[in-house]
C-alpha positions in Angstrom: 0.0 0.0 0.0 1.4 3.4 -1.2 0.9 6.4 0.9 0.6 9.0 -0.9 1.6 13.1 0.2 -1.5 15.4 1.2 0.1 17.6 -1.7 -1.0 14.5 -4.3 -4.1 13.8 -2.9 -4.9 17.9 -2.3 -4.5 19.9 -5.5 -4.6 23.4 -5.8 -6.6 25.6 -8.3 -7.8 29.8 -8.6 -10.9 30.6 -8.4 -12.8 33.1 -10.4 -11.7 35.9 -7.6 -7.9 34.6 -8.6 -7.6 32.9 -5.3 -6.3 30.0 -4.8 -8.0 27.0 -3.3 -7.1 23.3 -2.3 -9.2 20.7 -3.7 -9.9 17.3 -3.4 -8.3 15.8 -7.1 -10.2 15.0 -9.3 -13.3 16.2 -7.7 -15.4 19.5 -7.2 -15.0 19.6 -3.3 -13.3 21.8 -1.5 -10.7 21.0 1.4 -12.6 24.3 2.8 -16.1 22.2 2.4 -14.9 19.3 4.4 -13.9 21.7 7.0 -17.0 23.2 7.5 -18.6 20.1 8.2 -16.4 17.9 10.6 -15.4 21.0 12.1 -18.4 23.6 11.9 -21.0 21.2 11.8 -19.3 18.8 13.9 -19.7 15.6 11.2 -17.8 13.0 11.4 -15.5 11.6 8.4 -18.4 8.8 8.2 -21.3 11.1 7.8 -19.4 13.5 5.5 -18.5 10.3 3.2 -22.6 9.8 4.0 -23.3 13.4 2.4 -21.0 13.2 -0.3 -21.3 9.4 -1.5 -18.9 10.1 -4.4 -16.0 10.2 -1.8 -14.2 8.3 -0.1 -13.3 7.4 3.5 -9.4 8.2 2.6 -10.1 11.6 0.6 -12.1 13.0 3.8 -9.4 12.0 5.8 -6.6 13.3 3.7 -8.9 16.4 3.8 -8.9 16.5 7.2 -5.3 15.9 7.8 -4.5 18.7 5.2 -6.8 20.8 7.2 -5.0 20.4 10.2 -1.5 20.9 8.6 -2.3 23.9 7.0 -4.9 25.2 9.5 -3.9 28.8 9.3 -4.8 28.7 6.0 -8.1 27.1 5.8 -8.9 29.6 8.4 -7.9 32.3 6.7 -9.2 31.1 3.6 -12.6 30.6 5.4 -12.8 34.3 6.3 -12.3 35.8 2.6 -15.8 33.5 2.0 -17.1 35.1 4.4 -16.0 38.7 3.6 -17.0 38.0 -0.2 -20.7 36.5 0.9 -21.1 40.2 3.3 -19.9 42.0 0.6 -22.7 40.8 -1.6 -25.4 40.4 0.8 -24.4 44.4 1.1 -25.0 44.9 -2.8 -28.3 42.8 -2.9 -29.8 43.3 0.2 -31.7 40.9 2.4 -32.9 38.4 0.3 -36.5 36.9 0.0 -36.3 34.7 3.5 -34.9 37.5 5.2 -37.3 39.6 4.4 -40.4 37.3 5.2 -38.9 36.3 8.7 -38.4 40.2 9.1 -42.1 41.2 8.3 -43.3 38.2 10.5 -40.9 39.5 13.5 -42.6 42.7 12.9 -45.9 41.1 13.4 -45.8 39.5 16.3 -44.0 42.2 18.2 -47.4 44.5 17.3 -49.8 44.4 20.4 -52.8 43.0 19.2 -55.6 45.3 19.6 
């Protein structure tokens, strides 16, 4: 059994901002997704194989373990998505659920008559 580096398993590629991005090869998922949910959502490598059937076991786990080698950078890498998604939610305002869980807020605070 070969073991391969995180660096052959993980590639990286630019997205349409020109940043750069670590994938899983040969797949559409980013190292940043797998992040999210073992360590935002708290999933384990099981359930995230469960979400995403077209992975496997050992690309979650390589993932992972190039998650917590390079964690400084997933981090930071986390918080330009969530820069660019306030930036836009700035530009386009609150979208449609937003605004219907504001106007029902609105209504129940109103003293009934």
């Amino acid at each position: 059994m070969s073991t391969a580096p995180l660096e052959a398993t993980i590639e990286q590629r630019t997205n349409r901002n020109g940043q750069a991005r670590s994938f899983i090869s040969s797949t559409r998922v980013r190292v940043l997704d797998i992040y999210a949910l073992a360590e935002l959502q708290g999933q384990s490598a099981d359930q995230i194989v469960e979400a995403l059937p077209h992975l496997s076991l050992n690309q979650v786990y390589t993932a992972l373990a190039y998650c917590f080698a390079y964690r400084d950078e997933i981090v930071r890498q986390f918080r330009e998505e969530e820069d660019l998604a306030d930036e836009y939610r700035k530009l386009t305002g609150p979208g449609p659920l937003a605004s219907k869980l504001a106007s029902k807020e609105t209504r129940s605070d109103s003293i009934p008559s």
